[in-house]
PDB file of N, CA, C and O in Angstrom:
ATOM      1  N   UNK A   1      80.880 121.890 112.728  1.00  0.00           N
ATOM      2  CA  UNK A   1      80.281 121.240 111.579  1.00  0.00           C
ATOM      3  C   UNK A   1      80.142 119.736 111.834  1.00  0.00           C
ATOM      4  O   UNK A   1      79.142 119.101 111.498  1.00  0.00           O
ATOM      5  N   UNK A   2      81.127 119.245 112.403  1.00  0.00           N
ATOM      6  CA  UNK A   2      81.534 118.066 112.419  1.00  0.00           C
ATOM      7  C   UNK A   2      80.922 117.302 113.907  1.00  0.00           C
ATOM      8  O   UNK A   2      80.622 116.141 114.186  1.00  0.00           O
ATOM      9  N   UNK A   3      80.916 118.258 114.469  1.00  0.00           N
ATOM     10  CA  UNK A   3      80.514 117.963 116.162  1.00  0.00           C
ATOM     11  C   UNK A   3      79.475 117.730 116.506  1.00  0.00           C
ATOM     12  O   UNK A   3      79.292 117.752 117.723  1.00  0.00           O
ATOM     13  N   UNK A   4      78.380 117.416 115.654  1.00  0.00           N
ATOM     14  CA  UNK A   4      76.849 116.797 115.670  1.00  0.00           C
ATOM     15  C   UNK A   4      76.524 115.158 115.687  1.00  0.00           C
ATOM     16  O   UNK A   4      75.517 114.505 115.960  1.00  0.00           O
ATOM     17  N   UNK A   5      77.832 114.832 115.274  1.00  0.00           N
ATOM     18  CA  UNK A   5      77.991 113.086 115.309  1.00  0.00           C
ATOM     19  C   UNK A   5      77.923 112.371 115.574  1.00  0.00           C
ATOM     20  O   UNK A   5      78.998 111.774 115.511  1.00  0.00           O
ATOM     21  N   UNK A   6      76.697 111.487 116.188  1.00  0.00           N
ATOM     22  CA  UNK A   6      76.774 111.036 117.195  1.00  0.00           C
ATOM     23  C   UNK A   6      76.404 109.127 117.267  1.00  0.00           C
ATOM     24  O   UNK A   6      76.400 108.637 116.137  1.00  0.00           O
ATOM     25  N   UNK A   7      76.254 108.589 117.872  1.00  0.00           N
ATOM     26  CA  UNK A   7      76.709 106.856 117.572  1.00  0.00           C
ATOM     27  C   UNK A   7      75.039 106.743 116.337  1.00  0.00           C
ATOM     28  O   UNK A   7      75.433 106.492 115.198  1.00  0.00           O
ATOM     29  N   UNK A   8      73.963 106.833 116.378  1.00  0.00           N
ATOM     30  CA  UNK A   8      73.718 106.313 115.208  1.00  0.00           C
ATOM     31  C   UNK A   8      73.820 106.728 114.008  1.00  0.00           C
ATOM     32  O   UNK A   8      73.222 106.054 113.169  1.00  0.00           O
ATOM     33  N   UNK A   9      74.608 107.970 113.520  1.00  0.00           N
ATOM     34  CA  UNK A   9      74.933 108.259 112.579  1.00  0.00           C
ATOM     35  C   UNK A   9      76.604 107.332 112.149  1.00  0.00           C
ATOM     36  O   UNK A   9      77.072 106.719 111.189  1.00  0.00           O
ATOM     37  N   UNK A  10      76.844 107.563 112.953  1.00  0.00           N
ATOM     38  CA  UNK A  10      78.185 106.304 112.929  1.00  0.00           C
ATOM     39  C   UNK A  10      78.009 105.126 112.700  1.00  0.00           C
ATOM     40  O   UNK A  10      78.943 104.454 112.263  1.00  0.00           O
ATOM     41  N   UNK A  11      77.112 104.725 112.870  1.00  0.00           N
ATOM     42  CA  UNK A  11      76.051 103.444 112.687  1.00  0.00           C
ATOM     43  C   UNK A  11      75.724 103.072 111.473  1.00  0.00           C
ATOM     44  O   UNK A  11      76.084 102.041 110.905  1.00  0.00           O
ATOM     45  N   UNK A  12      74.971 103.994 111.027  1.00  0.00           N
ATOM     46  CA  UNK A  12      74.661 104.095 109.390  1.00  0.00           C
ATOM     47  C   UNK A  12      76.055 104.141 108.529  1.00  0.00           C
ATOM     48  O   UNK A  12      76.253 103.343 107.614  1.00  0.00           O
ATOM     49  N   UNK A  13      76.849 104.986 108.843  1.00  0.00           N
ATOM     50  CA  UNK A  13      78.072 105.339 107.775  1.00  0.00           C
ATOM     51  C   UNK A  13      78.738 103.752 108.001  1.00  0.00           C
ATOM     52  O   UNK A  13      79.349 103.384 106.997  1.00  0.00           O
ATOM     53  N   UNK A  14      78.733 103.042 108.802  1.00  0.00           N
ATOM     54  CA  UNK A  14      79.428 101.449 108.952  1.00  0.00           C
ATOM     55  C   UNK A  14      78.887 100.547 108.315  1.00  0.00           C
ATOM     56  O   UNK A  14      79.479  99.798 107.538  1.00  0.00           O
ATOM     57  N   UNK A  15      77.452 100.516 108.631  1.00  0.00           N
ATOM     58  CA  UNK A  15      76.313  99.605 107.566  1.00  0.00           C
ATOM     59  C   UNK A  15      76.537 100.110 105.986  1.00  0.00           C
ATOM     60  O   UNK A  15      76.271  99.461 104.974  1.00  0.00           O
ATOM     61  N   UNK A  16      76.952 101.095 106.046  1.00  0.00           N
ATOM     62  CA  UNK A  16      77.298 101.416 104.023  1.00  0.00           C
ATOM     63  C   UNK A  16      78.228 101.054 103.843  1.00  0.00           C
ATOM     64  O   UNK A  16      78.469 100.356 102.859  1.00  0.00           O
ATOM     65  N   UNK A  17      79.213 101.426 104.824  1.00  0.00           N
ATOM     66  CA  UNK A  17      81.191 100.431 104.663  1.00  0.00           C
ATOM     67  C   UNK A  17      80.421  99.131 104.365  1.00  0.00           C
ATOM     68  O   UNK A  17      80.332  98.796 103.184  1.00  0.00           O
ATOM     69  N   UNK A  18      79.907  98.434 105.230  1.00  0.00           N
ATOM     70  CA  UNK A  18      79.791  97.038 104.981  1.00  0.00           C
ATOM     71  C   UNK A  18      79.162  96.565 103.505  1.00  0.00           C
ATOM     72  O   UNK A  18      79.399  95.520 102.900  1.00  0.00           O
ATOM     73  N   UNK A  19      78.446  97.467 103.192  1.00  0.00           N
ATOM     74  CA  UNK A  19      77.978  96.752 102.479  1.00  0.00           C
ATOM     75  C   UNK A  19      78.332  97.279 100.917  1.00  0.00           C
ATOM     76  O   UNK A  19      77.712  96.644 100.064  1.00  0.00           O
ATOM     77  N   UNK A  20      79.063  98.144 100.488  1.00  0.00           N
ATOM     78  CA  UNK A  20      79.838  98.791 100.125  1.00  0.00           C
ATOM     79  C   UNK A  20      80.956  97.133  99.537  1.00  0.00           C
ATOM     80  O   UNK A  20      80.813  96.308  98.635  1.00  0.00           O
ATOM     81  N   UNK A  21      81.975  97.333 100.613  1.00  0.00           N
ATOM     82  CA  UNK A  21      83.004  96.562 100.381  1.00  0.00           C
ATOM     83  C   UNK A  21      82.682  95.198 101.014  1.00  0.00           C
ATOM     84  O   UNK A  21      83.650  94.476 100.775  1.00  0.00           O
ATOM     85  N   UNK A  22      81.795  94.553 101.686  1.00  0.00           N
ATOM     86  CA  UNK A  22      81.584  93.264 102.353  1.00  0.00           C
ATOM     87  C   UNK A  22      82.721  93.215 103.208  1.00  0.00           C
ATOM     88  O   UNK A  22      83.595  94.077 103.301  1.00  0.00           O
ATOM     89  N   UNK A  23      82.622  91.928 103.943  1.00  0.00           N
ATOM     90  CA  UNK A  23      83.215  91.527 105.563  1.00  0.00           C
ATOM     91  C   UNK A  23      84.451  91.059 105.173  1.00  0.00           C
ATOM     92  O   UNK A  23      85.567  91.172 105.679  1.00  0.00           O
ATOM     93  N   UNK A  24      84.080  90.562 104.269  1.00  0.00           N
ATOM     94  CA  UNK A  24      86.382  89.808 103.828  1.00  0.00           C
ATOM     95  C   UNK A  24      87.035  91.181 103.165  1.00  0.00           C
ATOM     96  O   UNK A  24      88.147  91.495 103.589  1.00  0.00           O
ATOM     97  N   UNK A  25      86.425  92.017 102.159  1.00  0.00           N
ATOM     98  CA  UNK A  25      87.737  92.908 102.361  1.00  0.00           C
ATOM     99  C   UNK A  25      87.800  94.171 102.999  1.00  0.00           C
ATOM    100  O   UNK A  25      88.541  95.077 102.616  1.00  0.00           O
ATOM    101  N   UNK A  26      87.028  94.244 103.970  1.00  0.00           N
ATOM    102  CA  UNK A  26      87.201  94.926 105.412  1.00  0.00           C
ATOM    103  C   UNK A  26      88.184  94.409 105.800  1.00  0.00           C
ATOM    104  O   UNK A  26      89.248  95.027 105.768  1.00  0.00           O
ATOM    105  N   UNK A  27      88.073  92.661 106.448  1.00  0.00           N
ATOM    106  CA  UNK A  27      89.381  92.771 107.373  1.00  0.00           C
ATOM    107  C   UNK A  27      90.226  92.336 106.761  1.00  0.00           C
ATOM    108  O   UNK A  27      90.852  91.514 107.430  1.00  0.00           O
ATOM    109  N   UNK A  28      90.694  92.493 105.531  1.00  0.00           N
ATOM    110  CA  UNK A  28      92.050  92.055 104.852  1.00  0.00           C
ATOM    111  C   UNK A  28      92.757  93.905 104.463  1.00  0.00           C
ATOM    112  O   UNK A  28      93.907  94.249 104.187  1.00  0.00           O
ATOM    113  N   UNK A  29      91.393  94.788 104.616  1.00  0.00           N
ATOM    114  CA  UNK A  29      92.201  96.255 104.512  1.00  0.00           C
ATOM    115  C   UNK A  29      92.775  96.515 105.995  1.00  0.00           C
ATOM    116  O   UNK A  29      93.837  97.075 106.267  1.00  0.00           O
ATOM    117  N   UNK A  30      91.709  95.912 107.004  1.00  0.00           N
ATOM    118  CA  UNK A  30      92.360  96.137 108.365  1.00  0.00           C
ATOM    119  C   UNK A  30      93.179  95.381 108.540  1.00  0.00           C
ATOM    120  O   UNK A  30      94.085  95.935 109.161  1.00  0.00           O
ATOM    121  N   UNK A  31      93.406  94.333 108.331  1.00  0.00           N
ATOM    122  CA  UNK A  31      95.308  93.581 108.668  1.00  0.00           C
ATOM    123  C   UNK A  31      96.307  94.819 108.147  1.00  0.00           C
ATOM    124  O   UNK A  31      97.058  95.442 108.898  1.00  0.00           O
ATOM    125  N   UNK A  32      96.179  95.027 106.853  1.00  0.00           N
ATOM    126  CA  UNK A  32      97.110  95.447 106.224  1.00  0.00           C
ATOM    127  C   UNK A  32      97.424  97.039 106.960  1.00  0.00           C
ATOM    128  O   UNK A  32      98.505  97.628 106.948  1.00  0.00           O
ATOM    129  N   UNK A  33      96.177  97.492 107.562  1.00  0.00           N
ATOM    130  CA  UNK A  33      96.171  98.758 108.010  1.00  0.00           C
ATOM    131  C   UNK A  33      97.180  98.827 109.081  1.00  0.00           C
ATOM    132  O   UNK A  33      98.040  99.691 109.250  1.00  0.00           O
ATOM    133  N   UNK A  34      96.844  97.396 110.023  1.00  0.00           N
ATOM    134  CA  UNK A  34      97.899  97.452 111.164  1.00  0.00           C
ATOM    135  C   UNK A  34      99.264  96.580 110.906  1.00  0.00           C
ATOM    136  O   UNK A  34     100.139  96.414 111.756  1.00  0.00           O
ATOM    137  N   UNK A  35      99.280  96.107 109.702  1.00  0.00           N
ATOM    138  CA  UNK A  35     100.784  95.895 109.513  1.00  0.00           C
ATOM    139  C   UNK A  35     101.411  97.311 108.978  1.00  0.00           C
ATOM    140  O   UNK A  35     102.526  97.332 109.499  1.00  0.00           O
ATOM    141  N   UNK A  36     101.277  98.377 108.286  1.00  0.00           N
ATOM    142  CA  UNK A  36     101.052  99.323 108.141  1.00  0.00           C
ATOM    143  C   UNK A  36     101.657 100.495 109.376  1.00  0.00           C
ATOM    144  O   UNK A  36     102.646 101.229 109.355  1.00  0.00           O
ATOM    145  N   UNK A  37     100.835 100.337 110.173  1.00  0.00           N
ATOM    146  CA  UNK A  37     101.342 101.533 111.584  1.00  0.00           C
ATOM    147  C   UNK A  37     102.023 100.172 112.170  1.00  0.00           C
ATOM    148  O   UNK A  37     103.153 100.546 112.482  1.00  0.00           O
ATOM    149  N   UNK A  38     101.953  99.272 112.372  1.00  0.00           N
ATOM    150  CA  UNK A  38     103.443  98.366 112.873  1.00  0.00           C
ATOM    151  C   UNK A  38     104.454  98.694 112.782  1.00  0.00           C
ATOM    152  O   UNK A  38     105.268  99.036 113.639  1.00  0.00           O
ATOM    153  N   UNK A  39     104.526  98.613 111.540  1.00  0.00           N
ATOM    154  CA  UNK A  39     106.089  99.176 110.327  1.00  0.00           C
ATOM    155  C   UNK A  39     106.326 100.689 110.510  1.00  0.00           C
ATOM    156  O   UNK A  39     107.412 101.159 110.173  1.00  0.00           O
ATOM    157  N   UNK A  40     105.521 101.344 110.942  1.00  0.00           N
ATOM    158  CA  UNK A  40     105.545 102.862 111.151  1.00  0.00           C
ATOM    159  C   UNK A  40     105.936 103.453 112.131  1.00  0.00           C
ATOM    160  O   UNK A  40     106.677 104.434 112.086  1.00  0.00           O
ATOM    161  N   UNK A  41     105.303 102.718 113.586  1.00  0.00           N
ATOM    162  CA  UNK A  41     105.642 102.327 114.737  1.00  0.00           C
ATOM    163  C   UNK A  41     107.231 102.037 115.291  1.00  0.00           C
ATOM    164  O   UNK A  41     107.893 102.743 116.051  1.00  0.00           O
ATOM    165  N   UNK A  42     107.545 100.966 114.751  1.00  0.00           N
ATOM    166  CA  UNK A  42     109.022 100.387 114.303  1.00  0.00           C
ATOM    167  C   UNK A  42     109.781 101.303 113.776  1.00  0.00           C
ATOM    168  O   UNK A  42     110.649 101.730 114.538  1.00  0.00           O
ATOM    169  N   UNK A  43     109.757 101.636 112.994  1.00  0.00           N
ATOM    170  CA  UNK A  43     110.341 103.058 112.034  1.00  0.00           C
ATOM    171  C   UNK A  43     110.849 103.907 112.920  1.00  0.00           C
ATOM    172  O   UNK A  43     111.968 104.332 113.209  1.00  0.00           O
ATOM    173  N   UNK A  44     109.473 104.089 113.373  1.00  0.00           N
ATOM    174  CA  UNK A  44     109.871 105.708 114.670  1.00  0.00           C
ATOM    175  C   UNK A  44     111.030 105.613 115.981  1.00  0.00           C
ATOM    176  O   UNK A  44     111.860 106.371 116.484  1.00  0.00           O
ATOM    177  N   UNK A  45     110.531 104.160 116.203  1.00  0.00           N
ATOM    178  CA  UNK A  45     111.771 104.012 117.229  1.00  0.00           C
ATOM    179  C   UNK A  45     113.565 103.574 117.159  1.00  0.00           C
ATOM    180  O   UNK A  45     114.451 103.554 118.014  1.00  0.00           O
ATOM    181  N   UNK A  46     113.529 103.310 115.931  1.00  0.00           N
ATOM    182  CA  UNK A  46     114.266 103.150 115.216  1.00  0.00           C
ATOM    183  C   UNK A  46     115.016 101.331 115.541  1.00  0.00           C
ATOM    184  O   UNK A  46     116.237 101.173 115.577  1.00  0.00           O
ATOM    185  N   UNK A  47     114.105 100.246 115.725  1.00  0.00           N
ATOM    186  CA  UNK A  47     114.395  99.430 115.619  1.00  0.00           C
ATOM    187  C   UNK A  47     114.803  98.994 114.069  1.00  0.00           C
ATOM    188  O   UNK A  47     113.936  98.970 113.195  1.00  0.00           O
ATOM    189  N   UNK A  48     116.208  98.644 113.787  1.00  0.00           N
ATOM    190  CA  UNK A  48     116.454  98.411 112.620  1.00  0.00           C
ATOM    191  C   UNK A  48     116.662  96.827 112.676  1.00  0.00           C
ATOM    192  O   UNK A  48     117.594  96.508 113.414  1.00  0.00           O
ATOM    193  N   UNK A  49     116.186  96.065 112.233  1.00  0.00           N
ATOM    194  CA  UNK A  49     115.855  94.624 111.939  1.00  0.00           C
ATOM    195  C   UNK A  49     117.187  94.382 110.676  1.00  0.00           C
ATOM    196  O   UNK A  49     117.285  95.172 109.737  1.00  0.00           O
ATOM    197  N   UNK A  50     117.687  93.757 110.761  1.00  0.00           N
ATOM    198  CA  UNK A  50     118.446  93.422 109.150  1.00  0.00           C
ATOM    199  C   UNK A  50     117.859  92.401 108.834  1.00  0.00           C
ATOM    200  O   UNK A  50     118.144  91.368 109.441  1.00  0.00           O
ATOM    201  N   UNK A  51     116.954  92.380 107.886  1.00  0.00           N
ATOM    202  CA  UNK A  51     116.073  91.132 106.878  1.00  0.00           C
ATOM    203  C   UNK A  51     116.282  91.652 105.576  1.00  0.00           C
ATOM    204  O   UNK A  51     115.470  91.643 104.651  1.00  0.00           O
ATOM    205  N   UNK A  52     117.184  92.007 105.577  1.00  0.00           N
ATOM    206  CA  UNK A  52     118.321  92.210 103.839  1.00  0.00           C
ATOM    207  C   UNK A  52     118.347  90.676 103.876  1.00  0.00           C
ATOM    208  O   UNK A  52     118.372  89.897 104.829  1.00  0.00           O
ATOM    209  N   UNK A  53     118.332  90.474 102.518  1.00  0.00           N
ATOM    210  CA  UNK A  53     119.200  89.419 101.887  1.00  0.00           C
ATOM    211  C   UNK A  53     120.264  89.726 100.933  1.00  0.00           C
ATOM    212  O   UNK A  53     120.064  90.284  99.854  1.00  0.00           O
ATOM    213  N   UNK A  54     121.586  89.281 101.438  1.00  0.00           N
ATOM    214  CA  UNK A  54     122.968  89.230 100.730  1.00  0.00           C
ATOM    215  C   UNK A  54     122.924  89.003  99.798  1.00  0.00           C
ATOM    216  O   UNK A  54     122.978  87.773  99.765  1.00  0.00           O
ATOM    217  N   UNK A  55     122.803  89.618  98.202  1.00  0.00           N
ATOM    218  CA  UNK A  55     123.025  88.580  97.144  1.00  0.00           C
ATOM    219  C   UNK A  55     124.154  88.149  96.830  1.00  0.00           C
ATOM    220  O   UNK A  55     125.121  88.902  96.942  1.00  0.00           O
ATOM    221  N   UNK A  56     124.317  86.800  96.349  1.00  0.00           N
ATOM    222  CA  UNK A  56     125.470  86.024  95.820  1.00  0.00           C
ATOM    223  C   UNK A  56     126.515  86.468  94.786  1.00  0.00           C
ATOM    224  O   UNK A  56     126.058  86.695  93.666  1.00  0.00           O
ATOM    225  N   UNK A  57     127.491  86.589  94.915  1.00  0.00           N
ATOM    226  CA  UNK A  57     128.193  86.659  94.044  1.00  0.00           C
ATOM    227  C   UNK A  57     127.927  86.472  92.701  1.00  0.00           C
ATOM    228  O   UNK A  57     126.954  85.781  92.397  1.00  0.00           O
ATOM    229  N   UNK A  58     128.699  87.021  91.749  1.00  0.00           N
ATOM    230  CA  UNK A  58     127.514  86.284  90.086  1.00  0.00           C
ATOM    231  C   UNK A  58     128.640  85.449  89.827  1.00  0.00           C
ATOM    232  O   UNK A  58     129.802  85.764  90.084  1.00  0.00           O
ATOM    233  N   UNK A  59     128.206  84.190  89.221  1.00  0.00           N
ATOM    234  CA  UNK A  59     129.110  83.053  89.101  1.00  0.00           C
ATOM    235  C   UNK A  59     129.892  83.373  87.834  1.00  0.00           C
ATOM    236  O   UNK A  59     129.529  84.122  86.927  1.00  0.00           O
ATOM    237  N   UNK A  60     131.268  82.535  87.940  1.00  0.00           N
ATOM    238  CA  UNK A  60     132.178  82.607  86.660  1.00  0.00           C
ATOM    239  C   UNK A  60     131.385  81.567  85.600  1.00  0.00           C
ATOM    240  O   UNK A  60     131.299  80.370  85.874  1.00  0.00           O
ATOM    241  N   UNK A  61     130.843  82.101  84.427  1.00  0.00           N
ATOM    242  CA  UNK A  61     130.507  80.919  83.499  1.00  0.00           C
ATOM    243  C   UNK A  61     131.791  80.069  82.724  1.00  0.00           C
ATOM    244  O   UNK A  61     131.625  79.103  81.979  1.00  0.00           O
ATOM    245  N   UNK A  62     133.037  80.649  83.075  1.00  0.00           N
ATOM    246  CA  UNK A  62     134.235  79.968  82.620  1.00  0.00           C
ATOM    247  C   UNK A  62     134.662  78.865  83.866  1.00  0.00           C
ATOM    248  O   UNK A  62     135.331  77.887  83.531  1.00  0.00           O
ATOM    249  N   UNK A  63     134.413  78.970  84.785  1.00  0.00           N
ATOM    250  CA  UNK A  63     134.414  77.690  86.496  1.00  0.00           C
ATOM    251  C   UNK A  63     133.809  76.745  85.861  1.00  0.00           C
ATOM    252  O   UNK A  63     132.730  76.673  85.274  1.00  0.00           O
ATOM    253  N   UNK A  64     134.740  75.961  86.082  1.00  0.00           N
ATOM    254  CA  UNK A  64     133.824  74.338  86.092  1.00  0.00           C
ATOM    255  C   UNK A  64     134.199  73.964  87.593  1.00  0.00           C
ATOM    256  O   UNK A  64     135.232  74.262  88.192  1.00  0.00           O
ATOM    257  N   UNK A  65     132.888  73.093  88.145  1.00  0.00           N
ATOM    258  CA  UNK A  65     132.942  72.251  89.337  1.00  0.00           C
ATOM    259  C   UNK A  65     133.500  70.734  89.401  1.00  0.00           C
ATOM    260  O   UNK A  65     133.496  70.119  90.468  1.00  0.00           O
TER     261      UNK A  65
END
């Protein structure tokens, strides 16, 4: 069905993306696409990053400084 596809039909279906959504949020979906499989990427191999942030203790409102 699918196997008839060939570059100027691919052609056309890109010229409607474009003009569809325009050139800035194309590549602000494609950044996000490859931060996206980055993080997915990462995931799989199991690099674990610690970019936690610790939260603080909750302060005594009876402490004076």
């Amino acid at each position: 069905m699918f196997g008839d596809i060939g570059a100027p039909e691919l052609i056309i279906v890109l010229i409607i993306i474009l003009l569809l959504f325009g050139p800035g949020r194309i590549g602000k979906v494609a950044g996000e696409l490859g931060k996206g499989i980055r993080n997915f990427r990462e995931g799989l191999s199991g690099k674990d990053e610690e970019t936690t942030v610790k939260p603080e203790p909750p302060k005594d409102p009876n402490q004076t400084k």
